[in-house]
C-alpha positions in Angstrom: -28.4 63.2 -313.4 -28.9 63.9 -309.7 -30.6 66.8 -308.7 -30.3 66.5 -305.1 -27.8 69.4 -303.3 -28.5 68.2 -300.0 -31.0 68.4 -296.8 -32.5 71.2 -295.3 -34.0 71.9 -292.1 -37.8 72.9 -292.4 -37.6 75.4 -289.6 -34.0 77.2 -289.0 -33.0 76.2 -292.7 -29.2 74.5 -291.9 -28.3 72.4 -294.5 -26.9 69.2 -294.2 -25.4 66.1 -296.6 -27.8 63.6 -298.5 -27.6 61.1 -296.0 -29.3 58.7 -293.7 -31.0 62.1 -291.9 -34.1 63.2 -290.4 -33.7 65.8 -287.7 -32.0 68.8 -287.8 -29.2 68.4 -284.5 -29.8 72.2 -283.9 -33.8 72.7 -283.7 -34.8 69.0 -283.8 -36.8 70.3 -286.8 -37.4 68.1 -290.0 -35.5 67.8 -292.4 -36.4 67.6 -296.4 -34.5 67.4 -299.5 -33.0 70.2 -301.9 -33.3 70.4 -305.6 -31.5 72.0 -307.9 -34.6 73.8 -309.7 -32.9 75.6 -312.1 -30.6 72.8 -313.5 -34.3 70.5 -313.7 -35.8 73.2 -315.6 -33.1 72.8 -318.4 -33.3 69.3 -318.3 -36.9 67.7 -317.7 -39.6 68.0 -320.0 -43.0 66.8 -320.6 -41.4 65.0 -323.9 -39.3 63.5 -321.6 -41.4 62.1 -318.7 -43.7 60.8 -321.0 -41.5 58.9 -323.2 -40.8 56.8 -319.2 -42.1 53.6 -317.7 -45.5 53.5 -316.6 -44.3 53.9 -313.3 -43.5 56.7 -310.8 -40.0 56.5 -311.7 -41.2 58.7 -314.8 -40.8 61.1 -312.8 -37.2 60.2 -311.7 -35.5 63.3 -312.2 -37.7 64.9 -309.7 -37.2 62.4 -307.0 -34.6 62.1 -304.5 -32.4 59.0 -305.6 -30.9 58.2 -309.1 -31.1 54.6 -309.7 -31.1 53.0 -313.4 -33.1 49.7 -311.2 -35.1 51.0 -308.9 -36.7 48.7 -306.6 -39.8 48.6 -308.5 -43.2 46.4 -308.5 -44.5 48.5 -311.0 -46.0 51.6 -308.8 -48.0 54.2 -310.4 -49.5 55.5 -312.8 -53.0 54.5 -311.2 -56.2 55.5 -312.6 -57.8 58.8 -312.4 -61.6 58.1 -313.1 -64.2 60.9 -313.9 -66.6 59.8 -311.3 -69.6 61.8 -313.1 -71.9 60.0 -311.3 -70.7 60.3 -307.4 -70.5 64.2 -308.5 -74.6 64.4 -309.6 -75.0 62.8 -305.8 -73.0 65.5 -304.3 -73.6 68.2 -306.4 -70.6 68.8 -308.2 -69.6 69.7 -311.7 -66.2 68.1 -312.6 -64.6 65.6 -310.2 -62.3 62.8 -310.6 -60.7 59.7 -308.1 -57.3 59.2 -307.8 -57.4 55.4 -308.0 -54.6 54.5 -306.0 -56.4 51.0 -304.8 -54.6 49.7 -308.2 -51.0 50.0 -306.5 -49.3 46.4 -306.1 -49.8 46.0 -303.1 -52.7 47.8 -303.3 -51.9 51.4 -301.5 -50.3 54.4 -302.1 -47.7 53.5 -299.7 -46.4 51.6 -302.6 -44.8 54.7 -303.9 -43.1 56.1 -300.8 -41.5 52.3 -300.2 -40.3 52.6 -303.3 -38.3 55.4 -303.2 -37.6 54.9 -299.6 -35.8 51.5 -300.0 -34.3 51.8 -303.2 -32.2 54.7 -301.5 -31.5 52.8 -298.5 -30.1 50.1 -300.6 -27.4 53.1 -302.5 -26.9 54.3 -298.9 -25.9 50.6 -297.6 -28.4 49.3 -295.7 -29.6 45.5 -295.7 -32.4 45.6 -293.0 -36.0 47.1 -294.0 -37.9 48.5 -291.1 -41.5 50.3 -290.2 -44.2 51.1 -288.3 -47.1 51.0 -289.4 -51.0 51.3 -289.2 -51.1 48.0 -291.9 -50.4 49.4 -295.6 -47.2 50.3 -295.0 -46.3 47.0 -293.7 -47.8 45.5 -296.4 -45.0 47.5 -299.0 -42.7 47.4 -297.1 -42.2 43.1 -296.6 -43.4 43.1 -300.3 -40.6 45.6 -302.0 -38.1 44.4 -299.4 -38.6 40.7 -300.5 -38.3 41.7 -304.0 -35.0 43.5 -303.6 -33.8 40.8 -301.2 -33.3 43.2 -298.3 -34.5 41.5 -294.6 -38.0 43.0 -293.4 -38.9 43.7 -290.0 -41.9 45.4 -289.6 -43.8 46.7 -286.5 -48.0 46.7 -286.4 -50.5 47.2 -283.5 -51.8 44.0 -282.4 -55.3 44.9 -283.1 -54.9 45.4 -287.0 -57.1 44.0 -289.5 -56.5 40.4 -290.3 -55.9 41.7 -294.4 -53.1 43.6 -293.6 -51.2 41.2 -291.3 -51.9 38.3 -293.6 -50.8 40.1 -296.7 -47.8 41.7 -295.1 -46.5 37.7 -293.1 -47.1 36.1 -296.8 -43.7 37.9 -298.0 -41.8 35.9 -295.4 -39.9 38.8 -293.4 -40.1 39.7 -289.8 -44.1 40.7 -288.6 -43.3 42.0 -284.9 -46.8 42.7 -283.4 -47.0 45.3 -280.6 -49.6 45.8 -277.7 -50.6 49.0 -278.2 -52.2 51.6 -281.1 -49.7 53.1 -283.6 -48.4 55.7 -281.3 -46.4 53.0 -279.0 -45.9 51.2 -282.2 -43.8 54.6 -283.2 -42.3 55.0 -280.2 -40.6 51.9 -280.0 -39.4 52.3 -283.7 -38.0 55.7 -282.6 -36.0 53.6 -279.9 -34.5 50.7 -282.2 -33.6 53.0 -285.2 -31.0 54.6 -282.4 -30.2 50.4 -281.5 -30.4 49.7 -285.0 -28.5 52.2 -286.9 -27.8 49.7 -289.7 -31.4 49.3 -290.1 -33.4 51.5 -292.6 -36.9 52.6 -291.0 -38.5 54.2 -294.0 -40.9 56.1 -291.6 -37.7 57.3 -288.9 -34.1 57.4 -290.4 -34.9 57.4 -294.1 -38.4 59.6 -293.9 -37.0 62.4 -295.8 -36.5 60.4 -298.7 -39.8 58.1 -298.0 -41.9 61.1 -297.9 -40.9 62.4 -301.1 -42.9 59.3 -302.9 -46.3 60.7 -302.4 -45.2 64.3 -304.8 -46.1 61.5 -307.2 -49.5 61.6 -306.9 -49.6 65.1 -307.7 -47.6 64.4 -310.6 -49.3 62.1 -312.3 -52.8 63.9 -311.7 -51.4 67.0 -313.5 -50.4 64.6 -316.2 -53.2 62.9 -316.7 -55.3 66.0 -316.8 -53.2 67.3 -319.6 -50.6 68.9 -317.5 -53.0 71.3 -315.9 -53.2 71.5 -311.8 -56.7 70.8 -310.3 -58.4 73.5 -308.2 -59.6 71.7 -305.1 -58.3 68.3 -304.1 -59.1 66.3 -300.7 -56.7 63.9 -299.1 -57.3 61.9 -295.9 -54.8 62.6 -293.0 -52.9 60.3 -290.8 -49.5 61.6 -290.1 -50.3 64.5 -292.4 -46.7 64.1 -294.9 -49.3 62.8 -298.1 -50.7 66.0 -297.7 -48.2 68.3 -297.4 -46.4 66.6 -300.4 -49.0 66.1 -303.0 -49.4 70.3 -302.7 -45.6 70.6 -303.0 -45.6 68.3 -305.9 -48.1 70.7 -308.0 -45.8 73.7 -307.2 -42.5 71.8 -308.5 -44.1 71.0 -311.3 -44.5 74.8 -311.8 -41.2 75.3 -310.5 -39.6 73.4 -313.1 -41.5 74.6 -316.4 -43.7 71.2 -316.6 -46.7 73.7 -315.8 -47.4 76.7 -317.7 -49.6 78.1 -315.3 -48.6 78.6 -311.5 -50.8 76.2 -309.7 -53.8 77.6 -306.8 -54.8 74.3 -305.8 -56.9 74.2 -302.7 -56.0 71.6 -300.3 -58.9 70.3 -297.9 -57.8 67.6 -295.7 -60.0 64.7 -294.4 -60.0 62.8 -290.7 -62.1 60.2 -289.1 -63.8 62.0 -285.9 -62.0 58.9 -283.6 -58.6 60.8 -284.7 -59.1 63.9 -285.6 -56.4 66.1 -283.6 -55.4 68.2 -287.3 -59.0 68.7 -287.7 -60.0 70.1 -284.3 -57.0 72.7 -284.3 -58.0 73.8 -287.6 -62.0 74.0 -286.5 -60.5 75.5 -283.1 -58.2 77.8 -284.8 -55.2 77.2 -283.3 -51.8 76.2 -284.5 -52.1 73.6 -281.2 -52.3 69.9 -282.6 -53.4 67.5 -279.5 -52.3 63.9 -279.4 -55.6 62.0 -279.0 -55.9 58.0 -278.2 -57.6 56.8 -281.5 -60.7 55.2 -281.7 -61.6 54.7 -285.0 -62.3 51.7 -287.9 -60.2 53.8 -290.0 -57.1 52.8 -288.5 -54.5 53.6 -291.5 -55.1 56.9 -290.1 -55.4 56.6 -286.3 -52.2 58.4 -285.6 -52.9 60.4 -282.4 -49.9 62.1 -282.8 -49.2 63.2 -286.2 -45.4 64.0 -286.8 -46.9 66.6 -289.8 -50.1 67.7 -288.3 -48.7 71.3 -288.2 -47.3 71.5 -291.6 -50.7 70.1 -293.0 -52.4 72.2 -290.9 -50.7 75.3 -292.6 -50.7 73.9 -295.8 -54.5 73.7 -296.1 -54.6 77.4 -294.6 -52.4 78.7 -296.9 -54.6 77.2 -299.9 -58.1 78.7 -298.7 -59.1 75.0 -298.1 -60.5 73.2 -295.2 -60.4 70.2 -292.8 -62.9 68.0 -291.6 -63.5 65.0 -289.7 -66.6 62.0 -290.3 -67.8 59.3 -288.2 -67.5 55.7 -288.3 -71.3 55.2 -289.4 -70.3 58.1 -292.2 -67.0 56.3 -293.5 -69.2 52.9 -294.0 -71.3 55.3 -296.5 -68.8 57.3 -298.0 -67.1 53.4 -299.0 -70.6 52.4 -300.2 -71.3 55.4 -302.1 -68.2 55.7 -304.1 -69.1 51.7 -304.6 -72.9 52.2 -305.5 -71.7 55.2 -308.1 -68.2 54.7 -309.9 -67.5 50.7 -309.1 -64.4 51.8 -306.4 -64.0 49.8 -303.4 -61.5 52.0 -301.0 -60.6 50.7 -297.9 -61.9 53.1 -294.1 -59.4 55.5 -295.3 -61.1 55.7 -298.8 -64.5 56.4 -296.9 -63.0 58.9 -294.9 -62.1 60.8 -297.9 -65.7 60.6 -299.7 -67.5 61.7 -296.7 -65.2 64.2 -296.2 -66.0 65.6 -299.9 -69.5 65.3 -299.2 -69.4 67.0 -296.2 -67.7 70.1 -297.7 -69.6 70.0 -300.6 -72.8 70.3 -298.8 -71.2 73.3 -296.8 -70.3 75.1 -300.1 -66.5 74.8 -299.7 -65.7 72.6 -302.6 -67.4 74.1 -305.2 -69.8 73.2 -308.4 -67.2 75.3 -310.3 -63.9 73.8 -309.3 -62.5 70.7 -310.9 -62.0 68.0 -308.0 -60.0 65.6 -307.3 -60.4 63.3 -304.1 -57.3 60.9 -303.3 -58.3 57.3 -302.4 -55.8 55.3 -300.9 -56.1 51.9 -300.6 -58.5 48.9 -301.3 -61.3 47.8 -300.0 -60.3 44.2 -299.3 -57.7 45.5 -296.5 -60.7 46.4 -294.4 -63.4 44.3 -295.1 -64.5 44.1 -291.5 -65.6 47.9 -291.2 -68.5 46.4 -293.5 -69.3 42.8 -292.8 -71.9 43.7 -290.3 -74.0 46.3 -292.8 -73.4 44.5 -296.4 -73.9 40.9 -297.6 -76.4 39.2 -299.8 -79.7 40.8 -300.8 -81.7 37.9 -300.0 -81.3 34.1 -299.6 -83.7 31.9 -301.7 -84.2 28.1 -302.9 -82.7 27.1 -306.0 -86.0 27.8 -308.0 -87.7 29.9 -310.5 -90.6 30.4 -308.0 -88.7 31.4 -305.0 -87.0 34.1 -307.1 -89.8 35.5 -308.2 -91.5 35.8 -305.3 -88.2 37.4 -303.4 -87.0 39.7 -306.3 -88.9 42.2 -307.9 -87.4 44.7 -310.3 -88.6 46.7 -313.0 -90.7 45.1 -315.5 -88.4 47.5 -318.3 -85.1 45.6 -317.2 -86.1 42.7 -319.6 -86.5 44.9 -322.4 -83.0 45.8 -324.6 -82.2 49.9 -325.3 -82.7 49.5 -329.0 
């Protein structure tokens, strides 16, 4: 069945048709996609959802396209990994990592792609289009090769070789552009009014795209035995992940898959070199200022965020908080959720983990809260950010001498735990 009743404008509430939509022609506000609450709560049921693919489209029913073939590379259902050990470092009690470095093509931008192309394939379109900071691009060439659909994707031309490489291996269109992300966007903006054949996941088809990350607050509440988490921290580029993962707890609610109405506390994390969510929430102010980023997190250097405002009001409205970390802090926040729970996460991953750490030592997420922190994508994407600070311990001849003499570790290591 198909849930969907239609669009509706985010700010002066006009509704339109499930179409090929974005902005409301009255207020040029956003527009996001109705549900027919009451008919899913008749309907959907934890029997039900569990009984799915190991996929997000277990979840189909509360997503916006019905499709019995979705175009699929087997999204979701990523780990979520008590990280006991990062939360002794930090000073937590229960915490967990939303592994979402085990996606396809290694993102969470897996899940929006999918949802965003299979309904521009029901709506007609033949073209795949983006902008993007480098994982989008990456999902997008691969899901757009896999459904056949041409891929033409648009990247700064300063992106990390990882991404470019393993977005051009899936043989579509890789249009690099002088300039950061922002005049990457632009220029999007421009061809999807040239283009309007072509489906640009991130313009013309974002209501639908966006929709996709709701799954990672799905399956978290799943996999913690259908119970919401009290505190979770996700990293901010445009600011949409955010604002959807904390709708996707409440439809849950919404729909009877929770028993309990959900108070999760949404903090949101940005690298210092583009933070303009961050400083209005520090500031105070509903103002978001574009900012020229500068940052080796650059899956979030978005100057300009099209959702700063409603992320910024999202975390207010949940009592949580926003901060932003430095480069030299990102490189530890990667090696420490390395050195502790054996996850590599890309700048954006370290952005997250410092983030945690940083409100952790301020007090604001708690000892007493159960914690989740989102990681986004792997740690082979951005290799770079760490080639100057890790590589081999030591470099020795090929002898039993020279290894003693360079190695030294505890005589107790060659003794077995009886």
């Amino acid at each position: 069945m198909d849930f969907v009743t239609g669009l509706r404008c985010r700010e002066c509430a006009r509704p339109y048709p499930a179409e090929a939509l974005h902005v409301c022609d009255y207020c040029f506000g956003p527009l996001e996609v109705v549900y027919d609450y009451d008919a899913l709560r008749a309907t959907v049921s934890r029997a039900q959802i569990e009984a799915g693919p190991q996929t997000i489209w277990r979840y189909a029913p509360l997503l916006p396209v019905v499709d019995n073939a979705p175009i699929d590379l087997g999204t979701g259902c990523t780990p979520l990994v008590r990280a006991d050990r990062l939360a002794a470092e930090l000073g937590l009690g229960e915490l967990w990592i939303k592994n979402d470095t085990a996606n396809p093509t290694g993102s969470f931008k897996d899940r929006v792609v999918s949802v965003a192309l299979t309904k521009a394939r029901q709506l007609g379109f033949k073209v795949a289009a983006c902008a993007s900071t480098g994982n989008l691009a990456n999902s997008v060439a691969a899901h757009a090769a896999r459904a056949g659909m041409v891929s033409v994707v648009f990247i700064p031309h300063d992106l990390e070789v990882a991404k470019v490489v393993t977005t051009a291996v899936y043989g579509g269109n890789v249009i690099s552009v002088e300039g950061n992300y922002d005049d990457v966007n632009r220029l999007c903006a421009e061809l999807a009014s040239e283009h309007p054949a072509w489906a640009f996941v991130n313009v013309n088809i974002r209501t639908y795209y966006a929709e996709g990350s709701k799954t990672l607050a799905f399956e978290v509440a799943e996999q913690l035995g259908w119970q919401a988490p009290d505190h979770v921290v996700v990293p901010v580029a445009s600011g949409s992940q955010l604002v959807k993962v904390a709708k996707g707890f409440r439809e849950l609610y919404d729909v009877g898959l929770l028993d309990e109405e959900p108070h999760v506390r949404v903090s949101g994390a940005q690298a210092a070199g583009c933070s303009p969510v961050a400083t209005a929430f520090a500031e105070k102010t509903d103002a978001i200022r574009p900012v020229r980023p500068h940052t080796i997190a650059k899956s979030l250097a978005i100057g300009n965020p099209a959702d700063g405002w409603y992320a910024l009001k999202t975390v207010r409205d949940s009592g949580g908080s926003f901060e932003s970390v430095t480069d030299e802090e990102i490189i530890d926040g990667i090696r420490l959720l390395a050195r502790t729970e054996g996850i590599f996460a890309e700048t954006a991953g370290g952005v997250t983990i410092a983030t945690l750490a940083k409100l952790a030592d301020q007090g604001v997420v708690r000892s007493d809260e159960r914690v989740v922190a989102y990681v986004t994508g792997h740690g082979l994407k951005t290799v770079e950010a760490l080639s100057a600070t890790v590589g081999p311990t030591t470099t020795i001849a090929p002898t039993m001498e020279a290894f003693a003499a360079a190695v030294a570790l505890d005589p107790d290591l060659d003794r077995r735990d009886p």
